[in-house]
Structures are given as structure tokens and as C-alpha cells.
Backbone as JSON, one array per atom type, in Angstrom:
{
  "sequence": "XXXXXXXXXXXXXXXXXXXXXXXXXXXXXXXXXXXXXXXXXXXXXXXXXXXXXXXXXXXXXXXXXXXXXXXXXXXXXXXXXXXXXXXXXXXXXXXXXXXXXXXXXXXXXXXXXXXXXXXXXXXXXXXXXXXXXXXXXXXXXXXXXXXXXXXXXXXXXXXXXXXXXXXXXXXXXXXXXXXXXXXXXXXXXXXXXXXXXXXXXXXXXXXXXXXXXXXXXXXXXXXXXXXXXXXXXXXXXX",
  "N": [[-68.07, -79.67, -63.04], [-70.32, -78.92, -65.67], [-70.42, -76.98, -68.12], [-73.13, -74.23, -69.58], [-73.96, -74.01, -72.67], [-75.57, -71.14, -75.0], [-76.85, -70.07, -77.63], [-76.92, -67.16, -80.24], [-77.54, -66.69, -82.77], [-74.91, -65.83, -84.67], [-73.24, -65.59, -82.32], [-71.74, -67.34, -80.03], [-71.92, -67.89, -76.4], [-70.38, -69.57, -73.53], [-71.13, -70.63, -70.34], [-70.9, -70.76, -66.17], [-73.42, -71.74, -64.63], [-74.16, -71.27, -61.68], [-72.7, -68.64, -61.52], [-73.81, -66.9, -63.55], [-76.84, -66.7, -63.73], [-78.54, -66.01, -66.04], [-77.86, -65.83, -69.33], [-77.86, -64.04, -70.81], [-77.59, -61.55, -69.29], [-74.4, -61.58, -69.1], [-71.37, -59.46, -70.07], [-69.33, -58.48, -72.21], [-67.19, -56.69, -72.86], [-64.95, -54.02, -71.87], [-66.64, -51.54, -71.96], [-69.06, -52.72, -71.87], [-69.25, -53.21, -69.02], [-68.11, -50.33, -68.04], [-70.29, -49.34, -68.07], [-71.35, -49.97, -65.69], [-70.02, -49.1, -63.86], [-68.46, -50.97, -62.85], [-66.08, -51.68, -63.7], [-62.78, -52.54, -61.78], [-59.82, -52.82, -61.92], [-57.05, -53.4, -64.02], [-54.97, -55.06, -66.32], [-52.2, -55.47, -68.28], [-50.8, -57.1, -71.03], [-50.31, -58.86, -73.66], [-52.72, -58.18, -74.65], [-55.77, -56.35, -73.07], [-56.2, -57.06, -70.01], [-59.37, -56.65, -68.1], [-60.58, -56.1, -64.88], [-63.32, -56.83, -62.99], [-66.47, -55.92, -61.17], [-68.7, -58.12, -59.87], [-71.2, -58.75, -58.16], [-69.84, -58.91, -55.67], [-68.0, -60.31, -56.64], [-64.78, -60.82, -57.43], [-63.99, -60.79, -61.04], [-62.44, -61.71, -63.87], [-61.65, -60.31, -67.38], [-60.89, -60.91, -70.8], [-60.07, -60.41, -74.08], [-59.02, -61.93, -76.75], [-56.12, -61.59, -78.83], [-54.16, -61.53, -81.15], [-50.75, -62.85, -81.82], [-47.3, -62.08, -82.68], [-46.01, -61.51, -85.85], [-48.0, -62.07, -87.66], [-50.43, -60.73, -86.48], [-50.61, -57.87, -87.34], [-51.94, -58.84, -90.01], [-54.24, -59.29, -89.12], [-55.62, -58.38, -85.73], [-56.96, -59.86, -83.79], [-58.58, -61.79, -84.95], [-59.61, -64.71, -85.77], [-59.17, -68.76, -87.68], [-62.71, -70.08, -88.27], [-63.0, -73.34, -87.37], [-64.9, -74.43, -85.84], [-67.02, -74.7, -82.96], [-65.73, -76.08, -80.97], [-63.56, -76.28, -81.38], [-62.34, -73.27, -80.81], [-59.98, -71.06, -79.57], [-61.23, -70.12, -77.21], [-63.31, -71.61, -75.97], [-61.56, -74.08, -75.74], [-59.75, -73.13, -73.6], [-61.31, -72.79, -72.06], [-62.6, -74.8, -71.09], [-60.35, -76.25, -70.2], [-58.94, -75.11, -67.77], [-60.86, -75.82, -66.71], [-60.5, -78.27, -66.18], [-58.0, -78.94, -65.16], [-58.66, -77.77, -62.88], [-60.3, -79.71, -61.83], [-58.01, -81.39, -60.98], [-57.14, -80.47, -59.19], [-54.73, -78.68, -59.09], [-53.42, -75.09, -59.11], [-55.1, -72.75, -60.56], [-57.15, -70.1, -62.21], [-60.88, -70.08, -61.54], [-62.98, -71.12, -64.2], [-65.08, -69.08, -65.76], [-67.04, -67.6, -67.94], [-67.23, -67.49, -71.59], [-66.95, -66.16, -74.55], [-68.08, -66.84, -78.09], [-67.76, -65.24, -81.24], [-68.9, -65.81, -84.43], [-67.69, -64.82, -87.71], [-68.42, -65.35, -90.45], [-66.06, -67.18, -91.64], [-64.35, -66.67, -90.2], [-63.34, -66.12, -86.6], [-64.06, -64.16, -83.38], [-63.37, -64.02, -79.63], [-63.68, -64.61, -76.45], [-62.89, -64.42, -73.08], [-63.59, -64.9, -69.45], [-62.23, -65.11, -66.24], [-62.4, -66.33, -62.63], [-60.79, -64.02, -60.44], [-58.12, -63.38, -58.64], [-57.73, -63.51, -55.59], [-55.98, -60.86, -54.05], [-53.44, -61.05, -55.65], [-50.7, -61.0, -57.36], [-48.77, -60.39, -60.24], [-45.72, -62.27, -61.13], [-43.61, -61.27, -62.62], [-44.03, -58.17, -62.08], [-44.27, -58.26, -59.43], [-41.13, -58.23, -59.2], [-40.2, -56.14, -60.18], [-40.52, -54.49, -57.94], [-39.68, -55.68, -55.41], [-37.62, -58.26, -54.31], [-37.83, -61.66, -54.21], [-37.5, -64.28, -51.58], [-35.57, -67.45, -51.32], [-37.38, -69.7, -50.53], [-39.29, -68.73, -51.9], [-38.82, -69.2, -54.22], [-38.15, -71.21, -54.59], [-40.34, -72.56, -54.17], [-42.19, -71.71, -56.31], [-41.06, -72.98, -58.27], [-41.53, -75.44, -57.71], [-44.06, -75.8, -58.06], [-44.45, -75.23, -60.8], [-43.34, -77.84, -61.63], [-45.66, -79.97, -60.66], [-47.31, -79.04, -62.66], [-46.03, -80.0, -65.12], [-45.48, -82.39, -64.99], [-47.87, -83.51, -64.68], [-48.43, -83.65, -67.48], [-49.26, -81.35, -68.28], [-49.34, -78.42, -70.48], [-48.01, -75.42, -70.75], [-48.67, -73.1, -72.99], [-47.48, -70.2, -73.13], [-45.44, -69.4, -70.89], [-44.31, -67.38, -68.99], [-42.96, -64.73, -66.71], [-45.1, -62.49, -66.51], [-47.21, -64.42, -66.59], [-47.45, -66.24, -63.95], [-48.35, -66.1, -60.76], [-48.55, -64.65, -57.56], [-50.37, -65.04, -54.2], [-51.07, -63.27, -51.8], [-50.98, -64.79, -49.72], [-48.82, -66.28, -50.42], [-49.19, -68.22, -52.17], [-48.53, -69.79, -55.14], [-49.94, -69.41, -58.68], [-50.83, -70.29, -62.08], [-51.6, -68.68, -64.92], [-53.24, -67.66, -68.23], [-54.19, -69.92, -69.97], [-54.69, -70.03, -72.97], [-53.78, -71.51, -75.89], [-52.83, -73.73, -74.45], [-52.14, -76.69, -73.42], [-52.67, -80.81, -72.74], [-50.68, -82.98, -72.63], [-48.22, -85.74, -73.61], [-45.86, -86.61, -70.58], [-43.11, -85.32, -71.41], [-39.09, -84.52, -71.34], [-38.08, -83.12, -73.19], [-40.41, -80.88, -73.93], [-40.83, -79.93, -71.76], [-38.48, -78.6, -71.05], [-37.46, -76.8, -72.79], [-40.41, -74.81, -72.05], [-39.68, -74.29, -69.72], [-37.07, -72.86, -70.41], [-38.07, -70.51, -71.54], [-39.49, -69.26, -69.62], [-37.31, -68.43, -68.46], [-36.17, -67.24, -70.35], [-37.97, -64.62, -70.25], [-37.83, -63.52, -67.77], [-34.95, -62.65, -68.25], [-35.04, -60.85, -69.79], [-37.05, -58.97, -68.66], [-35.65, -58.05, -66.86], [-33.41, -57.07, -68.35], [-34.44, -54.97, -69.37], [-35.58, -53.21, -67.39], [-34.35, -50.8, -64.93], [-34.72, -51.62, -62.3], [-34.68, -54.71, -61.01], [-35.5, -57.41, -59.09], [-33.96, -60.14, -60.01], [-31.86, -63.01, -59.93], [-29.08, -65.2, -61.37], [-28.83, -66.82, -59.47], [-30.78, -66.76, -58.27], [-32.69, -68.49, -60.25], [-31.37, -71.09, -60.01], [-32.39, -71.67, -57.36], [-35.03, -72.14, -58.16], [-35.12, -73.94, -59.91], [-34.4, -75.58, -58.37], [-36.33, -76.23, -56.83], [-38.28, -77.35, -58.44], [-36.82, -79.76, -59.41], [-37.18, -81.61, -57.02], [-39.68, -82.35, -56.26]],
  "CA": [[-69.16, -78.73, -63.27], [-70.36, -78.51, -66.94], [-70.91, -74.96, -68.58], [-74.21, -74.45, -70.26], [-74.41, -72.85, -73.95], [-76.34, -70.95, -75.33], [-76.42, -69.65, -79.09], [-77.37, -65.89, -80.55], [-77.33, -66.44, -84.2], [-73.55, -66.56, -84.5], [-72.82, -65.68, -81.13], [-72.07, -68.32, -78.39], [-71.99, -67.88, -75.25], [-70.3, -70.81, -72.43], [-70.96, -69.93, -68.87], [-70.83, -71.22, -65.36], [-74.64, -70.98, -64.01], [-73.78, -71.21, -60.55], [-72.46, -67.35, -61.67], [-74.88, -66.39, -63.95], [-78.21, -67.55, -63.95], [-79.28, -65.31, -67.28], [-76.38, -66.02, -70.11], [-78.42, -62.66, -71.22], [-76.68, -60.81, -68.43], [-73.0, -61.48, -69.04], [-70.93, -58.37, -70.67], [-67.83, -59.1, -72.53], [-66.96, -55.75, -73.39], [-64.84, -53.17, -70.72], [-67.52, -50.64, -72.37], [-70.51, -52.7, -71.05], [-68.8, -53.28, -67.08], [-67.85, -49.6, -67.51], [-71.75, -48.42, -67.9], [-72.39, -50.15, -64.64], [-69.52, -48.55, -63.09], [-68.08, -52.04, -61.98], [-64.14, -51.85, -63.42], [-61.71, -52.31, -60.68], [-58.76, -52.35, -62.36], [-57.1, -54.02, -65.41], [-53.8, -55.41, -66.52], [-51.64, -55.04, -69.65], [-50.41, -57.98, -71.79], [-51.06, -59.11, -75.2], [-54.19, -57.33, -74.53], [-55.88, -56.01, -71.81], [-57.51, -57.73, -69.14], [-60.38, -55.7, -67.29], [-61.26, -57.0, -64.11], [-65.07, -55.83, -62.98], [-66.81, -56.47, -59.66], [-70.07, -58.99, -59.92], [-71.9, -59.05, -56.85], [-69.3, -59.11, -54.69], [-67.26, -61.16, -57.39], [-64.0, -60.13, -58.46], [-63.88, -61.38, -62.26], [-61.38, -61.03, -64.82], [-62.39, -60.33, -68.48], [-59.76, -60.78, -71.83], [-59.73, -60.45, -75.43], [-57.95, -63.0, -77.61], [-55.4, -61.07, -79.59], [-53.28, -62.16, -82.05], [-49.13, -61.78, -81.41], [-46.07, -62.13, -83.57], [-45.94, -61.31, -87.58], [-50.01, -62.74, -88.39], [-50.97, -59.77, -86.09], [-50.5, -57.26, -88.84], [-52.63, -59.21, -90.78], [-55.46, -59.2, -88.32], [-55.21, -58.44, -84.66], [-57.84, -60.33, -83.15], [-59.53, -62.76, -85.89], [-58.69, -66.77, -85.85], [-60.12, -69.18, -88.43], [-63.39, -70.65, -88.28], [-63.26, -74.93, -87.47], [-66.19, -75.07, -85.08], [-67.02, -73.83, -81.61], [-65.18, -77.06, -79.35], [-61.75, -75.94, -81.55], [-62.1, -72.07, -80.69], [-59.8, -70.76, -78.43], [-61.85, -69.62, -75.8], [-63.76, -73.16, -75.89], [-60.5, -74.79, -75.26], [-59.11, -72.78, -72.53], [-62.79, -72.83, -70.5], [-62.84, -76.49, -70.42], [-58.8, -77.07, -69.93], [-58.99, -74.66, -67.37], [-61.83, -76.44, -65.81], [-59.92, -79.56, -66.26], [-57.13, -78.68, -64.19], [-59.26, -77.35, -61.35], [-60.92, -81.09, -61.13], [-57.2, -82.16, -60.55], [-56.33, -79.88, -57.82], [-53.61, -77.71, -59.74], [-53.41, -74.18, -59.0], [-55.36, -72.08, -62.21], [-58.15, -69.01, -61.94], [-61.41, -70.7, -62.08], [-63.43, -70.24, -65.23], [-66.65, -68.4, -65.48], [-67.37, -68.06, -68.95], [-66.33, -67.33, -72.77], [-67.92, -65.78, -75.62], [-67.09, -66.57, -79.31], [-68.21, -64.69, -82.29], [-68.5, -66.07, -85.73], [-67.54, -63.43, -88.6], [-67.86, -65.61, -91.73], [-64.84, -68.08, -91.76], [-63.23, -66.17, -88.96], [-64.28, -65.87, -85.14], [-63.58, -63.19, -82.66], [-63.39, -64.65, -78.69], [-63.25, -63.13, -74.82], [-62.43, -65.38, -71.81], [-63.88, -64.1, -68.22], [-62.41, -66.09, -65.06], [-62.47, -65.58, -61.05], [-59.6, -63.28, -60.39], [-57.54, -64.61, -57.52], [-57.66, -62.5, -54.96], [-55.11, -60.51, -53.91], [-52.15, -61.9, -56.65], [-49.63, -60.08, -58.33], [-47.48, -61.15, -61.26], [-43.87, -62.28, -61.13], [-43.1, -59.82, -63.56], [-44.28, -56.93, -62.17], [-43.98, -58.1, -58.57], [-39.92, -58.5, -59.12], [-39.58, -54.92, -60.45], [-40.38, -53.75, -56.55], [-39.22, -56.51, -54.42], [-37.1, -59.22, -54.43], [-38.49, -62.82, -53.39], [-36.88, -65.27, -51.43], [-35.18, -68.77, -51.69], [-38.14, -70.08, -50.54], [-40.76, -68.23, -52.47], [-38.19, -69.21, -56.05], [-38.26, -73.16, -54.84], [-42.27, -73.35, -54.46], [-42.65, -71.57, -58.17], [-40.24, -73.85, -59.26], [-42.14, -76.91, -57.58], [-45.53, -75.03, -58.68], [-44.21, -75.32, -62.19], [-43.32, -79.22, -61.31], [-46.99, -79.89, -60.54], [-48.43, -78.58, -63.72], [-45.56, -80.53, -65.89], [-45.48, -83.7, -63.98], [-49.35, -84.28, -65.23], [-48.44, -83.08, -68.59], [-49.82, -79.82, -68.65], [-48.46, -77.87, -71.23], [-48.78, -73.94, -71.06], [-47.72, -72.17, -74.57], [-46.9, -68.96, -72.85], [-44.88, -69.15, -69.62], [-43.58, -66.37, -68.8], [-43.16, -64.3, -65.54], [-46.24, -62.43, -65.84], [-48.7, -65.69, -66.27], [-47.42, -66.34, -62.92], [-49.0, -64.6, -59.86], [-48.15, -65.25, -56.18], [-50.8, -64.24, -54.2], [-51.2, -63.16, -50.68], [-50.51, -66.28, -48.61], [-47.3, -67.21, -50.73], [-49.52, -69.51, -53.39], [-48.55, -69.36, -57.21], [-50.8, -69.58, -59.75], [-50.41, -69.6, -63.84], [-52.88, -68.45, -66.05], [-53.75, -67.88, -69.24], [-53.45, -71.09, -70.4], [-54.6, -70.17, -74.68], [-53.49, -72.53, -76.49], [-52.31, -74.98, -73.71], [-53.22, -78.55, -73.01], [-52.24, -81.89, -72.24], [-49.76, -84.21, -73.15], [-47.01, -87.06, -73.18], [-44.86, -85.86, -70.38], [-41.26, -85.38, -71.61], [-38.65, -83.63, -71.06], [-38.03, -82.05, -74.32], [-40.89, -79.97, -73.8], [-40.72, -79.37, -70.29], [-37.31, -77.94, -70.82], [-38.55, -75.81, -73.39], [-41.46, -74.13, -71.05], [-38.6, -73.7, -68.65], [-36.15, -71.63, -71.0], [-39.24, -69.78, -72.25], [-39.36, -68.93, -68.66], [-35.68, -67.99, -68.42], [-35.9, -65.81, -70.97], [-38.55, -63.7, -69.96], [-37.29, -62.99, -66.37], [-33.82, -61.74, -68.58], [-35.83, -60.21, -70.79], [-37.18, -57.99, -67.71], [-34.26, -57.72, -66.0], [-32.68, -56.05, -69.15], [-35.39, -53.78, -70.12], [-35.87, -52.28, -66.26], [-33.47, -50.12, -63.91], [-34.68, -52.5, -61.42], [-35.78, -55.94, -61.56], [-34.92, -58.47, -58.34], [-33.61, -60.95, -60.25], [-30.06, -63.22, -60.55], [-29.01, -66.28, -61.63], [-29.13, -67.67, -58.47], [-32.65, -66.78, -57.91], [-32.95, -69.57, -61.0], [-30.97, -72.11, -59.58], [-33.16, -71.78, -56.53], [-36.3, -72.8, -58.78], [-34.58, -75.46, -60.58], [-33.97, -76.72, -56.93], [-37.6, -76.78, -56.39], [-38.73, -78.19, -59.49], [-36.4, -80.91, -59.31], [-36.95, -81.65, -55.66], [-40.32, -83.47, -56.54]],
  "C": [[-69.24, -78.43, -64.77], [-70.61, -77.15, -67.09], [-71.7, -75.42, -69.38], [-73.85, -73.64, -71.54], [-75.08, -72.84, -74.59], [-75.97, -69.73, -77.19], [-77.18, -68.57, -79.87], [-76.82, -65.58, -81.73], [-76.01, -66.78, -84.7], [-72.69, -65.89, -83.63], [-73.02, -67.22, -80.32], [-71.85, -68.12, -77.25], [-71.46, -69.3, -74.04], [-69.98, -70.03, -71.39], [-71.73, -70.95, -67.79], [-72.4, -70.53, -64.75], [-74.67, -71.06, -62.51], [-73.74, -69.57, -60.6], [-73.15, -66.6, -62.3], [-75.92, -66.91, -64.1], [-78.97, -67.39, -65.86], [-77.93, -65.01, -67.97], [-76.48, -64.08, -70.63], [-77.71, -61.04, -70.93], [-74.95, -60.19, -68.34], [-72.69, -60.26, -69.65], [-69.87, -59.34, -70.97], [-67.14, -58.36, -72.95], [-66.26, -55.01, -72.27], [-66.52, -51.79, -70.97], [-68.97, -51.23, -71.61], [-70.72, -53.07, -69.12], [-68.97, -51.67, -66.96], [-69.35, -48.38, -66.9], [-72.48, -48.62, -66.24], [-70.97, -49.8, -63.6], [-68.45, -49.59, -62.34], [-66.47, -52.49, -62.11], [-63.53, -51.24, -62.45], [-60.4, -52.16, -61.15], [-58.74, -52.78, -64.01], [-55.42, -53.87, -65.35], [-53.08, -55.25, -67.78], [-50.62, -56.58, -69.94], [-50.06, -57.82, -73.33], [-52.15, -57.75, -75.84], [-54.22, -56.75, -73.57], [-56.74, -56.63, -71.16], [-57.88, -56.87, -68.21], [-60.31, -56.65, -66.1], [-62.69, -56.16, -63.42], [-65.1, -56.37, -61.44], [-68.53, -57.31, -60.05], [-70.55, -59.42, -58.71], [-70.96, -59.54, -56.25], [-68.03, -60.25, -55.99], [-65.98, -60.59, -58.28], [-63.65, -61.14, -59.93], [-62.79, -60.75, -63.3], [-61.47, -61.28, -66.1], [-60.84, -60.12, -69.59], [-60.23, -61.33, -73.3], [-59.22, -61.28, -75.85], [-57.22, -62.14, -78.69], [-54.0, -61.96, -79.84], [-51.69, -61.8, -81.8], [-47.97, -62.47, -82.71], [-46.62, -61.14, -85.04], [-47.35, -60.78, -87.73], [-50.59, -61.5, -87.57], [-51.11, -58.41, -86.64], [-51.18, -57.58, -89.29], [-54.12, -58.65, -89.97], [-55.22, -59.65, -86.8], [-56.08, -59.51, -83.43], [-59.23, -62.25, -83.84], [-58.3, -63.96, -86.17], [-59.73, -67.51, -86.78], [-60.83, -69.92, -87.78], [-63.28, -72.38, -88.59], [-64.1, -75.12, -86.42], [-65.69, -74.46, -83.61], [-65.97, -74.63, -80.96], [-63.59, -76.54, -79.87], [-61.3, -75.02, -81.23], [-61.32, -72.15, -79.49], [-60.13, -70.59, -77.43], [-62.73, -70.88, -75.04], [-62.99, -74.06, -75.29], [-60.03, -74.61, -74.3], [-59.94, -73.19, -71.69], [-62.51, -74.18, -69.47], [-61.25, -76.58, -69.85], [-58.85, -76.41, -68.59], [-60.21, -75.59, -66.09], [-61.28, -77.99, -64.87], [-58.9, -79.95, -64.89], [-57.39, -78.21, -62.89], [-59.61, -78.89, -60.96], [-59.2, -81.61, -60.65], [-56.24, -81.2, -59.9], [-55.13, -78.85, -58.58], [-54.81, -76.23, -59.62], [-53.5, -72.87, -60.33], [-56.81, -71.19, -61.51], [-59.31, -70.2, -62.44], [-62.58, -70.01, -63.21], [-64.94, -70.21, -65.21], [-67.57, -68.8, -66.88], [-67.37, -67.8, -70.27], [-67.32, -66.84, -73.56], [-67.3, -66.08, -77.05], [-68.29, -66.14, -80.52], [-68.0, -65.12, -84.05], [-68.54, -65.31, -87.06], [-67.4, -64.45, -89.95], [-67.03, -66.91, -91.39], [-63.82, -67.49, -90.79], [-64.25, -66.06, -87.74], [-63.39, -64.62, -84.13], [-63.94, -64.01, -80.96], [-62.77, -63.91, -77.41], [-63.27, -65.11, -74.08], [-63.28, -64.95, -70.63], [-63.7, -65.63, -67.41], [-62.3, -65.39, -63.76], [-61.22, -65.05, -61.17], [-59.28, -63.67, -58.96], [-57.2, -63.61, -56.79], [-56.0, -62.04, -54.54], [-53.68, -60.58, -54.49], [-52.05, -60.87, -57.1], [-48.59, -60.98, -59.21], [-46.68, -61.14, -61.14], [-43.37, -61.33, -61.6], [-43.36, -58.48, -62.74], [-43.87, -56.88, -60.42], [-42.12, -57.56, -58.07], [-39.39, -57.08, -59.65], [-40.0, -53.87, -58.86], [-39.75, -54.21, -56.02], [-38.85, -57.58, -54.75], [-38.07, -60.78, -53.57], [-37.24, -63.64, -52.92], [-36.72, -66.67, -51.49], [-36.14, -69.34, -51.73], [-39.71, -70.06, -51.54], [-40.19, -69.54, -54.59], [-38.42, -71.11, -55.98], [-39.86, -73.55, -54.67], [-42.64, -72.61, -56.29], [-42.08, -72.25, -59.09], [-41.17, -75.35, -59.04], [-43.55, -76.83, -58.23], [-45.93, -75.71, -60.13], [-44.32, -76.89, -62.51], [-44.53, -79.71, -61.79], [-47.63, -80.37, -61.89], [-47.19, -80.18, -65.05], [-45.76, -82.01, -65.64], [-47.01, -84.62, -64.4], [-50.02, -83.62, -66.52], [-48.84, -82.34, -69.15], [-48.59, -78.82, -69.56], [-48.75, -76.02, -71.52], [-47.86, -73.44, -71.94], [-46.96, -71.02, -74.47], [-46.28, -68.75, -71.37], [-44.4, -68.67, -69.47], [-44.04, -65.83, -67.2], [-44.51, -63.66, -65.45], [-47.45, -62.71, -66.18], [-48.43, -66.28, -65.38], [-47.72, -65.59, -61.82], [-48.84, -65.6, -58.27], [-49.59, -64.3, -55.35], [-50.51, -63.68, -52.34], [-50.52, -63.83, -49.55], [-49.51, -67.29, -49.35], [-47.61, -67.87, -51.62], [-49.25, -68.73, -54.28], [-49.76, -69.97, -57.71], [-50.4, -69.94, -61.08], [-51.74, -69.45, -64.29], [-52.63, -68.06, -67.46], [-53.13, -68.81, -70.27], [-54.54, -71.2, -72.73], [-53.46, -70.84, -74.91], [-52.35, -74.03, -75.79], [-53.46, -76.36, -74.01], [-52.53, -79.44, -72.71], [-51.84, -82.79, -73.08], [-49.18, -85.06, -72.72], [-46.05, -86.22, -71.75], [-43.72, -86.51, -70.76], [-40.63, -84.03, -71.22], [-38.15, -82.76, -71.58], [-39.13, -80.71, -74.06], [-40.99, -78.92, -72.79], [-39.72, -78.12, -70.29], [-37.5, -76.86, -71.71], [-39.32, -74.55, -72.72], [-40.04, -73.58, -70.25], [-37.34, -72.5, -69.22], [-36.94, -70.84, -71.25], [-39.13, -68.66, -70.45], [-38.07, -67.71, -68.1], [-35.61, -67.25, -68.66], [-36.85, -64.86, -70.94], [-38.04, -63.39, -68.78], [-35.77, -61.96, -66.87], [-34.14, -60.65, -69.35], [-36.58, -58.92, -70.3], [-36.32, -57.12, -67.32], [-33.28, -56.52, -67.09], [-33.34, -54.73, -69.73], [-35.78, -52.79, -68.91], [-34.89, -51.94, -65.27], [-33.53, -50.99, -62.85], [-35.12, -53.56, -61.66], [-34.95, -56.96, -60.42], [-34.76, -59.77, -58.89], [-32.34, -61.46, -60.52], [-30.29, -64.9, -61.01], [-28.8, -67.46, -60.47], [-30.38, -68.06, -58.27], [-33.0, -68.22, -58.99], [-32.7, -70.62, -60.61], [-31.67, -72.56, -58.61], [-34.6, -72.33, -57.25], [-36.15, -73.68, -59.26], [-34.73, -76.26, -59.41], [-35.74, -77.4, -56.94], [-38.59, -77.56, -57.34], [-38.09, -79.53, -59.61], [-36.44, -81.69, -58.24], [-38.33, -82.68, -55.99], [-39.94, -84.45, -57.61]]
}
């Protein structure tokens, strides 16, 4: 399914017309969902992701903010090399990419990027997956079992296995939802590569160390080092 865009001086706009018919329509702001009354909730990251209601559509709306050091400098502004290099450009389509090949990712609606000069400013909006909760946040109520730790481990498999590379894997860009499926999302500044196992292994400590990284910062947090070994199982199992 291509996305159409459309261009408002040095605004762009890429969106799924299946979802919107009138690019005119979209919001990309919590300020312009909140006038129509339509935020349902919202999550805490990096940023914050809103999620709104669209005719019956739960959608989930995010900022591009800047993290480490360079965020100091400027929290939100990336340089200007053309719309197809912008973040939000990249994710839409990769994101899209990975839906044509069956892997488990939110599907994407549609992006906005703003050109400021030699810098751009950029939002995301994809379907929000019903009923899902993040690893992270799920594991500070309830523990999961063997089973749940060897399908997020095979989950993970999946995505590596057809050289998907996500920059930020951590527990909560994983979301289990309802009926036991994982997810990952926000795949900024992912994409596709050689698979090896340098990187793989990589993603996977990245992993590691956010779950300890929980675990040490909350009174509770259902996690052990078994629970890991149990995902290794399932990642190595395909």
C-alpha cells in the first residue's frame, strides 16, 4: 500500500488514504486531538506518545525527540538531507515494509515532517494495537511465564533472522497484547541489513540491560536470570 504526499510550503505530510481521505484533516499535535476531545490515553518514553480515537480508530501519535548529550543542544531538531532521509519518512515506509513480510509491527498511518531552514522537526502516527502493554511496565505488576519469555525470545528471532535491525530494543518497545502476541515498535532509526551475529548479539544485550536496568530502579519488577535464559531458549529454538 503506497502513502500519498502532499506538500504545505515546508510542511509534508505522508498518509495512508484508506485512513484519511483529506491529508487536510490529520492533527499531529495532542493540542489539536485534545480540541476534539478524542485523547484516550498516552504513554511516556523519550517523549510522549498520545493515543486519540479516529472514528472508531485507536491511533497512536509521537514526537521525534532527540536523546543522549545532542539533546541539550536541541531537543527535537535533526538536520535537513531531504524528505526520503527524514526520520519519520524512514520509519513509515520500514514499518510498512515489515508488515508486507508478515512480522509483527503497529501499522503505519501517517507522518508529518517540518522543514525549519537546514533543520526539520517530525511526528509519526500508527494503529495502536489493541489491547498491548509493554514489557516494561507489564513486568513491574506481574510476572510472565516460561512460555510467554520463549515466544518474545522467538518474536525477537523473526525480526533478526530477516535482518531487521531495531536501534532501540528495549523492554518497553515490546508489547504483548491480549492473546499472548508480541509486538516491537518504534522502529526510528531501524532498518535492514546483512544478518550477523555481531549485531544481533548487540540488540540482545541492549535488551538485557534494560530489563536490569528496571529491575534495579523498581521495588518490584518480575524479572530473573532465568526468565532470560528462557528467551534465549526461544530465540535459539528457530
Amino acid at each position: 500500500m503506497p502513502f500519498l504526499t502532499k506538500q504545505y510550503e515546508n510542511r509534508f505530510v505522508l498518509y495512508d488514504k484508506a485512513v484519511f481521505a483529506d491529508p487536510d484533516l490529520i492533527g499531529f499535535t495532542s493540542e489539536q486531538w485534545a480540541q476534539q476531545d478524542a485523547i484516550t490515553g498516552f504513554a511516556e518514553g523519550r517523549g510522549t506518545t498520545f493515543f486519540v480515537n479516529y472514528y472508531e480508530l485507536e491511533l497512536a501519535l509521537r514526537h521525534y525527540h532527540r536523546g543522549g548529550l545532542i539533546a541539550r543542544w536541541s531537543a527535537d531538531r535533526y538536520l535537513w538531507t531531504g524528505l526520503e532521509s527524514s526520520r519519520a519518512w524512514r520509519e513509515l515506509h520500514l514499518l510498512q515494509t515489515l508488515r508486507e513480510r508478515n512480522l509483527p509491527v503497529p501499522r503505519p498511518i501517517a507522518a508529518q515532517v517540518i522543514r525549519h531552514g537546514m533543520l526539520y522537526t517530525a511526528d509519526i502516527m500508527t494503529r495502536r494495537i489493541p489491547g498491548a502493554k509493554a514489557v516494561g511496565q507489564l513486568l513491574a505488576n506481574e510476572s510472565l511465564d516460561t512460555g510467554h519469555w520463549a515466544a518474545m525470545g522467538g518474536v525477537i528471532r523473526r525480526f533478526h533472522s530477516q535482518g531487521v535491525y531495531h536501534a532501540d530494543l528495549n523492554a518497553n518497545n515490546i508489547l504483548l497484547d491480549a492473546g499472548g502476541r508480541f509486538y516491537l515498535i518504534d522502529f526510528d532509526r531501524g532498518c535492514i541489513r546483512r544478518p550477523r551475529r555481531s549485531w544481533q548479539q548487540r540488540n540482545l544485550q541492549r535488551l538485557h540491560r534494560s530489563l536490569t536496568k528496571l529491575q534495579g530502579a523498581q521495588e518490584t519488577f518480575h524479572f530473573s536470570e532465568q526468565n532470560w535464559q528462557d528467551l534465549l531458549a526461544g530465540y535459539n529454538q528457530l
